[in-house]
N, C-alpha and C positions, 0 to 999 in steps of 0.2 A: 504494500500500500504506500502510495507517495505520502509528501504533503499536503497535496491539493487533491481537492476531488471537486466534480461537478456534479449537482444533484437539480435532474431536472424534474420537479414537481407538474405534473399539468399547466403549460401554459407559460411557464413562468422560471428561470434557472436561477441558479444559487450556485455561488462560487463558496466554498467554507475553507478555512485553515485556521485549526484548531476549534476554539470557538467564535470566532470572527468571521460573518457571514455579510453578502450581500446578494442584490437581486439585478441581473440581469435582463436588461429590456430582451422583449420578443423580438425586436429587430436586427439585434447586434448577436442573436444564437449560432448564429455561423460563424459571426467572428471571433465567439467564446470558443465553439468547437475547435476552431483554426487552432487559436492562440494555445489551446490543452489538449493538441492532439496528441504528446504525447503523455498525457497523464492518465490516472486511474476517474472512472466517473462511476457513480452508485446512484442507482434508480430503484427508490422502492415501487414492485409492479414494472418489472423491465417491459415485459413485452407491450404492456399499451405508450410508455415511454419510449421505450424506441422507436413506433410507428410515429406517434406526435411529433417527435422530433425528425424524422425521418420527410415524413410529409409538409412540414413546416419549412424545409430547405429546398423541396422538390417544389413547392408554392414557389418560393424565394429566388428559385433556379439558381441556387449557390451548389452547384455542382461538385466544388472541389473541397465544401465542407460536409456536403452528404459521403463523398468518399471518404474523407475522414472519419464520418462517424460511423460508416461500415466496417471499417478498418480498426476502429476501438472495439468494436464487438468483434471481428473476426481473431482479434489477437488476445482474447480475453482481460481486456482491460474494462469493460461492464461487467459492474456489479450488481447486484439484488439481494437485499438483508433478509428481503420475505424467503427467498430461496436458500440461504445459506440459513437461516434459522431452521427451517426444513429440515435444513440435511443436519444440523448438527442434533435435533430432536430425537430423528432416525437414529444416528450413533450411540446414540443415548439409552431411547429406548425401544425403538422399534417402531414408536406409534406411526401410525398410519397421517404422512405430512399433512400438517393444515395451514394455510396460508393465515399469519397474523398482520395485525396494524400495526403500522410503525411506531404507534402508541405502547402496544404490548410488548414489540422487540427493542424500544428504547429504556423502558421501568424496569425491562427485566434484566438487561446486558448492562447499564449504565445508569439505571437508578433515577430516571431522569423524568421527569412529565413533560407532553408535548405540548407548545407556548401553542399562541391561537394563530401564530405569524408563519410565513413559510419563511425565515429566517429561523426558526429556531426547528423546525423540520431539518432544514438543513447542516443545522449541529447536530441537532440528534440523532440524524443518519449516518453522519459520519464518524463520531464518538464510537455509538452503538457496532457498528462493521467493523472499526477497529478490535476494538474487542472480540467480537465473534471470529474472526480472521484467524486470530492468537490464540482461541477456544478451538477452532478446527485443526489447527495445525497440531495443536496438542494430543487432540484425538487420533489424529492419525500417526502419532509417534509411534505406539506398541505394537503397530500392524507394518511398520517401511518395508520389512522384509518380504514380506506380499503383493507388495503394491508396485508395478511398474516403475523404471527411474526415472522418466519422464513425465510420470502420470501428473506430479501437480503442476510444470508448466502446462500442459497439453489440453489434461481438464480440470484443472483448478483447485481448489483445495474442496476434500470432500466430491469432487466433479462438480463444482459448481459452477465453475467457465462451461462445461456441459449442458445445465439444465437454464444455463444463459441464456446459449445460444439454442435451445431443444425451443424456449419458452418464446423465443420470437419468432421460427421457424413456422412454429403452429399457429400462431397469430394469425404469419400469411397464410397457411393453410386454409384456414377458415376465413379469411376477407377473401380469399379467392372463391371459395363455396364449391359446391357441387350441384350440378345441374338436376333436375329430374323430370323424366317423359311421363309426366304425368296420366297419359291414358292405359301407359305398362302398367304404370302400379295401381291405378283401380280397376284395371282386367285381373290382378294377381291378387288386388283387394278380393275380390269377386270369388273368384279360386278356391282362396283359403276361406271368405266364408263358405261356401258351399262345402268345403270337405268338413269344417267346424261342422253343418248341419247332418252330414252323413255320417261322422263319429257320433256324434247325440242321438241320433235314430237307433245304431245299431245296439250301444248302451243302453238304451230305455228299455229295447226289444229283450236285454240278458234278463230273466228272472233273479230277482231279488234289487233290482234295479231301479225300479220306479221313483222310489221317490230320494235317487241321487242329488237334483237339482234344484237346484232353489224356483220355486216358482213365485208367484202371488195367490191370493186367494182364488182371483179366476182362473186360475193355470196358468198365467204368462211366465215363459223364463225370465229371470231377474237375469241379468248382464252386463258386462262390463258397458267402458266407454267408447272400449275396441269393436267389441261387439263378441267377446268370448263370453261360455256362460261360467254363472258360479255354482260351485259346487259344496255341498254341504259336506263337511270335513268329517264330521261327526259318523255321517255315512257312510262317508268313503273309505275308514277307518275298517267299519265294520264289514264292509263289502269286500276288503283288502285280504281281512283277517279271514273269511271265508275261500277265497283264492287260493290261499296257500294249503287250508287244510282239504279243499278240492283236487290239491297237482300231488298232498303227499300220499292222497288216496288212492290215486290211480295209477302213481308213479312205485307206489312201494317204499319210500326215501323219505326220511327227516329232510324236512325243511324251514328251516329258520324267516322270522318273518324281518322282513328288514327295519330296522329302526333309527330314531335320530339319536342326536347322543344324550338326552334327556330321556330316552327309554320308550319316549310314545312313538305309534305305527310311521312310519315315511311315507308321507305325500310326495316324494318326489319321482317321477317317472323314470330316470336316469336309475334310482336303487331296483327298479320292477323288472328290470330290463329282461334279465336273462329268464325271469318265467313268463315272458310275452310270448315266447312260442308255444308255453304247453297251457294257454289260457284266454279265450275269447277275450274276455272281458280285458285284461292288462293290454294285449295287443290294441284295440278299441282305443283305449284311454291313452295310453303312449301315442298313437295317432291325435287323438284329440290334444294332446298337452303339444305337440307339433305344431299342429298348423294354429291352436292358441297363440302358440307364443310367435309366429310367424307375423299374425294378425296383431297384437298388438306392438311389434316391430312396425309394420306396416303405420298404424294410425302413426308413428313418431315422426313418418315422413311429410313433412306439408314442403310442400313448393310453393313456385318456381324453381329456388334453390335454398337449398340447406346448409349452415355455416355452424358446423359442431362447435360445442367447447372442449377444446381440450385441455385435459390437466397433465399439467407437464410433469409432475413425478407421485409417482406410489410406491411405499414399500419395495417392491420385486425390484423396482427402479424404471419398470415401464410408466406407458401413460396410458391415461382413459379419457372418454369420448363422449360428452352428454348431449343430448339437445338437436340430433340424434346421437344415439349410441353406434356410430359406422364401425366402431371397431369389433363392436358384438353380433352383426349381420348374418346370418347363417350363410353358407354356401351356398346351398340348395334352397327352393322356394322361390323364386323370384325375384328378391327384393333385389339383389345387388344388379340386376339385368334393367332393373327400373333408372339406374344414373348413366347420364348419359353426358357427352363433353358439351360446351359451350359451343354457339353457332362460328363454324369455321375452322371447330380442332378435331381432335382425335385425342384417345386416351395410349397414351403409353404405359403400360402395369409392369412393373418392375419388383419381383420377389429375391430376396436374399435366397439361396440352396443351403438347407443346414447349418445355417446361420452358428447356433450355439452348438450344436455336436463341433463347428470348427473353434468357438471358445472354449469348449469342454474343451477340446485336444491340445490348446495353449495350456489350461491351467493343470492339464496332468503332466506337459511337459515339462511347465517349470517344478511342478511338486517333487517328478519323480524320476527326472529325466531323460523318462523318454515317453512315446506312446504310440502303442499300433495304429491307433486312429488317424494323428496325424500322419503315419506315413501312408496309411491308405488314403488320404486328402490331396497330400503333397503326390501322389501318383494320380491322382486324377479319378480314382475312382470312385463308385457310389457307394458310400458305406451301409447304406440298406442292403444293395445288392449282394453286400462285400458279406452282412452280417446274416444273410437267406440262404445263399453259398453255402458259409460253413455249417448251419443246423442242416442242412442238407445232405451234409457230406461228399460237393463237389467241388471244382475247380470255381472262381468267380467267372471267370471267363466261358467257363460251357455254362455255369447257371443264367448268363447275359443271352447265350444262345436261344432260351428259350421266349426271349422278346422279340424276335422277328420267327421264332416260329408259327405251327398251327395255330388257330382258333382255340385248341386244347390248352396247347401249351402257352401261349400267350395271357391263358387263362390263369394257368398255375402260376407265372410269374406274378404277373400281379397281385393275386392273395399271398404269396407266400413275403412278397416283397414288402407288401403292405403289415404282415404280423410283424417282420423286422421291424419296420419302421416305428410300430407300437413299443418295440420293447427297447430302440434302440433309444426313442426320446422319454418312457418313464421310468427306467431303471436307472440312469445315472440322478433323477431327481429322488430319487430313495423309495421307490413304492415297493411295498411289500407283495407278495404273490397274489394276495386277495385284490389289490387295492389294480395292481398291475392289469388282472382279469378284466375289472370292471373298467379300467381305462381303455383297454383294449377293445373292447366291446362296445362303450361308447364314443369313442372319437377316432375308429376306424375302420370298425364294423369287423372284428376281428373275432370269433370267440376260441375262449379256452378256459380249461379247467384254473380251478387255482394251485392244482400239482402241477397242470401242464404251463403254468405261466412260473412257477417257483423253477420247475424244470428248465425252463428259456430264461430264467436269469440266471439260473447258477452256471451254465453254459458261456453264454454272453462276459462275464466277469473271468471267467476259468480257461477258457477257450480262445474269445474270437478275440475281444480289447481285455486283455488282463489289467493293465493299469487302471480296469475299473473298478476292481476288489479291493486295491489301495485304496483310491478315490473313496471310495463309499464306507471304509473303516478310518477313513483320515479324518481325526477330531482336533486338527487343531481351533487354537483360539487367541485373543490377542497377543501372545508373547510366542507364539508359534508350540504353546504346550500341546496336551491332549485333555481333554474333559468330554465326559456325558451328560455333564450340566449344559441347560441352557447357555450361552455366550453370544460375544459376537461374532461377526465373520466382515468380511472386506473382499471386495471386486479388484480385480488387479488393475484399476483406473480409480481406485481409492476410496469409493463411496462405502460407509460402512453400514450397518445393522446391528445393533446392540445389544439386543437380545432375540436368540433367533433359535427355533427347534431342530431337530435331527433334519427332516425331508428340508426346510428353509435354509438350512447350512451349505446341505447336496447343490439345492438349484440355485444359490444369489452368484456361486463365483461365476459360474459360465450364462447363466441368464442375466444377468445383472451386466456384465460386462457387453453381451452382445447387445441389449441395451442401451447401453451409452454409446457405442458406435452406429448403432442407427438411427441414432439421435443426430449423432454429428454428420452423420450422409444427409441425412435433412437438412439443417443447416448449408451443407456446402452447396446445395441444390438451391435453396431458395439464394444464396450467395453469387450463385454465380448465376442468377437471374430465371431460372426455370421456376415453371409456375405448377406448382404441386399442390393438386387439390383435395387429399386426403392421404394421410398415413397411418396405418395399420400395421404397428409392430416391428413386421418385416419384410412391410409391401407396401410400397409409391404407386402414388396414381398422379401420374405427369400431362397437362395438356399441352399436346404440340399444335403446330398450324398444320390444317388439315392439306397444305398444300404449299409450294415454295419452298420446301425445305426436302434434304436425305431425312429422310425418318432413321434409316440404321444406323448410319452416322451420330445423330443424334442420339439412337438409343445405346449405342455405343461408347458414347461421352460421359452419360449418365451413370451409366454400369461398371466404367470407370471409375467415378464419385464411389460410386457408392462399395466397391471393393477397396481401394485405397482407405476411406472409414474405418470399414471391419477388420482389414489388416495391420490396421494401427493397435490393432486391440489382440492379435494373432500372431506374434511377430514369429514370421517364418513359416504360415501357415497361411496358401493360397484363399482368398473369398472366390462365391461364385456368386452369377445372377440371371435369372432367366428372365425373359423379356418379350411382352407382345403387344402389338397396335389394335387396338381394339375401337369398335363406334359405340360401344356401350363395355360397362364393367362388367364383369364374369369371370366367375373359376375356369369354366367351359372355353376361356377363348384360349386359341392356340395359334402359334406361330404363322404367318401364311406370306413366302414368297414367290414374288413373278419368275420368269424362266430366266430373266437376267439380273437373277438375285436384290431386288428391290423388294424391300419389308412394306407389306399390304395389311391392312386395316382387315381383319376380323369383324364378322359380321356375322350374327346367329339367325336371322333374317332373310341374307343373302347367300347364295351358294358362290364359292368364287372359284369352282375348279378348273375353267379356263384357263385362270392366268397363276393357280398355283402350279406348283413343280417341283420333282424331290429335293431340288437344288437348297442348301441351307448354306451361307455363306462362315 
C-alpha cells in the first residue's frame, strides 16, 4: 500500500494521506487518474466504481486517462475493503462472504464511526484497508508453503487482486445482458406445463393418491406463481413411506427409507432416485419435480433481456447468479435454447476441458511430486478415457477405438466413459461409496451399487492415479501438520478457509484454485475488449459480429485467454478449450465447419450439411 490512495465514492473522489482528505471536482477525474496512475486506489463497491469512473472518462473522451485506469485495475492496484473483508472472514471462519458497509468495516478494523462527509469516508477507507492488508498478510503466513510464489503479486493478498478484477468482469457481464427469443421460451413454457399436467394425472390415477394435492374447497389445485402445484408434505410423507414397504415386498430386500438429517422422511426427488425404477408412483413424481423445477426456472426469465446478478465470491471461491439464476439452468428442457445473441452477433460458447482434474494434477504434483494424471494431460490424453481403459483392462488406445466404431460399440464407449467421468470428478472431492453411487446416478445417469462404486474407487486411487490415495489421506493444515480436526486449508493462489471438513478440504485446493483462474480468463476477456454475456463457472458465452470478422481466429484468440488463465494456476500442466458458434445457447451445439475450414454458426433449426465437412482445422 502506498501513501496515497484515491477513493472514489459515487460521483465525487477523495485524494487521502493519512488523515488529511480532500474532494476532487468531477471535472479534473482524469486528471486525478493521470496524476496517481501510479499509485494504489481503494473503492468501496469496486465494480459499480469502476464503471462510474470508467464511463465518466469515456463521456469526457479522456482516452489516455480511461487507459490508465484500466491499467490500475489490470495490475492490481484497485482495491475493495468490502472484498478483502470477505476474504479475511472466510480465513477466519469459513462463513459464507457477506458484503458489509464501510461503516461496519471501519468500527471494526479501526474503531472509527463514519462522519456524515465523504471526506471522512475517505479516511476511513483508507485507515481501515490499511489494516486489513496487515491482517491478510498475516493470515496467510502459516500456509506460504502452499501457496504459489507469485501468488500475492499475481492475485493479491488472500486473491483479492482476483475477486477485483472477477467483480468488474461480471458487472460487464451483466450490462451486457443476454438476449431472449421470447416465443422459444413460452412454447417450452407450454411444454413443461403440459408434462407438469400429465405427471399430476398419472399421480392422482396411483391408489392411495388422491388426496396428495392441495386443493380448495371446490377442488381447485392450489399452485404456485410458476404455475407448479403444491403438494401436501404430510402426505407425501406417508405415500413415500408406503413405497418402500411396496418395493421391499416384492423385491425380497430390506430397504431403508431415505431420510434428512433430522430423521424425518426426504422430500427430495434426487434421494428417490434409485427406487424410481421399481415404483410407478416415485418415477411419476421425479418427472413431476423435473419439469416443476424447469417451470419455475422458466417464470425467472422475463425479457427482452436478462442482466443477472452476480456475486463474485462464495465459500468454494466460485460465484453465483441471481435474478436469473443462469448459472443453475439445467441442460436439458429448453431453457438454455431460449437465449439467443443480440441483432447482428453470434454466440461463441467456450468451455474449459477438465478444468480442475488439471488443478487437481498441479496440487498433487506439488504435494507429492509427481502425478499420473498430469502426465496423462501433458500427453494429450482424455483422462476419462484414460480412467474407462484401465477398469477395462485395455490398452487406452484400443479403448478410443471403440469411438469410431459400430453403433454397439460407440454405445459402450460412451456409458463406460461416462461412469469414468463420474468417479473421476467425485472421488478426489472425498465421496464415500454410498454418497459416490448416488452422485453417479444423479449427474450422469450412471448407476451402480455402493460395493460397485466402493469397488471403482479403490481401483481408481490403487490403480489408475495413485497419487490419489495420498491426496485423499493428506491432512495437512496450516503449518503443513496432519489433523482430523476441523482446520483450515489454502488454494495455491492463496485464498484461505478457516475452518473446513474432510470432503471441503478434498475439493477447495483444486476447485478453488480453478476458480480463481476462471475468474481471471474473465477478466482478460472483458480487458481486452470482448463482450461476454454470461459466465458459468467454466463456460463463456462470447458475442461476436455475426459477420466481418474470422470467427476461428477469433475463437482462437479467446481460447488462448482463457488457457494462459488456467495455466497460471497449473504450472507445467497444458489447459484445454473446446469451442462452438452457435445462433442460440445449447449443450447440443456442436462444432460445424465449411469444406475450406471456416467455423459456421450452429443452428438446431437449420440443417447445414451442405456446407459442413469432416474437415476440422
Amino acid at each position: 500500500m502506498s501513501d496515497r490512495s484515491g477513493i472514489v465514492p459515487w460521483g465525487h473522489a477523495s485524494s487521502g494521506q493519512g488523515s488529511a482528505s480532500r474532494r476532487i471536482h468531477p471535472d479534473r477525474l482524469g486528471e486525478f487518474v493521470r496524476l496517481h496512475r501510479d499509485r494504489e486506489f481503494i473503492l468501496h463497491d469496486v465494480a459499480a466504481g469502476f464503471w462510474l469512473v470508467a464511463e465518466h472518462l469515456i463521456v469526457r473522451n479522456e482516452a489516455d486517462a480511461l487507459n490508465d485506469w484500466w491499467s490500475i485495475a489490470d495490475q492490481g492496484r484497485l482495491h475493495d475493503p468490502a472484498l478483502l473483508d470477505q476474504l479475511i472472514k472466510l480465513a477466519q471462519t469459513d462463513d459464507e462472504p457477506r458484503p458489509r458497509s464501510l461503516a461496519e468495516i471501519a468500527a471494526e478494523y479501526v474503531g472509527a464511526s463514519r462522519g456524515s462527509g465523504l471526506v471522512d469516508a475517505a479516511a476511513a477507507s483508507l485507515r481501515a484497508y490499511s489494516v486489513m492488508q496487515r491482517l491478510a498478510i498475516d493470515l496467510m503466513g502459516p500456509y506460504r508453503e502452499q501457496i504459489l510464489r507469485d501468488a500475492v503479486e499475481t492475485c493479491g493478498v488472500l486473491t483479492e487482486t482476483v475477486q477485483v478484477k472477477a467483480a468488474i468482469a461480471l458487472a460487464a457481464a451483466s450490462r451486457n445482458g443476454l438476449r431472449l427469443d421470447v416465443a422459444r421460451l413460452e412454447a417450452a413454457k407450454s411444454r413443461l406445463r403440459d408434462s407438469v399436467a400429465r405427471s399430476v394425472e398419472t399421480i392422482r390415477a396411483l391408489p392411495g393418491c388422491d388426496r396428495l394435492f392441495r386443493t380448495t374447497p371446490s377442488g381447485r389445485f392450489l399452485g404456485t406463481t410458476s404455475g407448479t402445484p403444491n403438494l401436501d408434505v404430510v402426505e407425501l410423507r406417508r405415500v413415500l413411506i408406503g413405497v418402500v414397504d411396496e418395493v421391499a415386498a416384492d423385491s425380497g430386500r430390506s430397504i431403508a427409507v431415505p431420510r434428512t438429517s433430522s430423521g424425518d422422511v426426504s422430500t427430495s426427488t434426487k434421494r428417490w432416485e434409485a427406487i424410481a425404477p421399481s415404483h410407478p408412483f416415485v418415477s411419476a413424481w421425479a418427472e413431476l419435480g423435473r419439469a416443476s423445477s424447469l417451470l419455475r426456472c422458466a417464470a425467472s426469465l422475463v425479457g427482452p433481456v436478462v442482466r443477472p446478478n452476480y456475486t463474485t465470491l462464495v465459500r468454494t471461491g466460485r460465484t453465483t447468479a441471481s435474478g436469473p439464476n443462469i448459472q443453475a439452468l439445467p441442460r436439458r428442457g429448453g431453457l438454455r435454447e431460449a437465449f439467443v445473441p443480440s441483432p447482428g452477433h453470434v454466440f461463441l460458447i467456450v468451455d474449459y476441458v477438465c478444468a480442475e482434474l488439471r488443478t487437481l494434477a498441479a496440487v498433487c504434483e506439488a504435494r507429492f511430486g509427481s502425478s499420473r494424471l498430469a502426465q496423462v494431460l501433458r500427453a494429450g490424453g482424455d483422462p476419462h478415457a484414460h480412467t474407462a481403459a484401465l477398469f477395462e483392462g485395455v490398452e487406452p488406445r484400443e479403448f478410443l477405438r471403440l469411438r469410431s466404431g459400430s453403433p454397439r460399440d460407440r454405445e459402450r464407449f460412451s456409458v463406460l466413459r461416462r461412469r469414468a467421468k463420474a468417479i473421476n470428478f467425485g472421488i478426489p472431492g472425498g465421496l464415500g461409496a454410498e454418497a459416490l453411487a448416488v452422485y453417479a446416478r444423479t449427474n450422469f445417469n450412471v448407476a451402480m451399487t455402493a460395493a460397485e462404486a466402493g469397488e471403482l474407487r479403490r481401483r481408481l486411487i490403487a490403480e489408475v492415479y495413485p497419487e490419489l490415495g495420498a491426496y485423499l489421506s493428506d491432512e495437512r493444515g496450516p503449518q503443513g501438520g496432519t489433523s482430523h480436526a476441523p482446520r483450515g486449508i489454502v488454494t495455491s493462489s492463496g485464498r484461505i478457509r478457516g475452518v473446513v471438513n474432510y470432503t471441503q478440504a478434498r475439493n477447495t485446493p483444486f476447485q478453488g484454485v480453478a476458480a480463481d483462474a476462471a475468474k481471471l480468463a474473465l477478466w482478460h476477456l472483458i480487458r481486452d475488449g470482448h463482450r461476454v454475456v454470461a459466465f458459468i463457472h467454466d463456460e463463456f458465452v462470447v458475442e461476436l459480429p455475426k459477420s466481418g470478422v474470422d470467427h476461428l481466429a477469433e475463437a482462437r484468440k479467446i481460447e488462448l485467454i482463457l488457457n494462459r488463465a488456467m495455466e497460471s494456476a497449473t504450472p507445467g500442466i497444458p489447459s484445454a478449450c473446446e469451442f462452438v458458434l452457435s445462433r442460440r445457447w445449447s449443450k447440443d451445439a456442436r462444432p460445424v465447419y465449411s469444406s475450406d475450414g471456416r467455423l459456421l454458426p450452429w443452428d438446431d433449426q437449420v440443417e447445414r450439411r451442405s456446407e459442413t465437412a469432416a474437415f476440422r482445422p
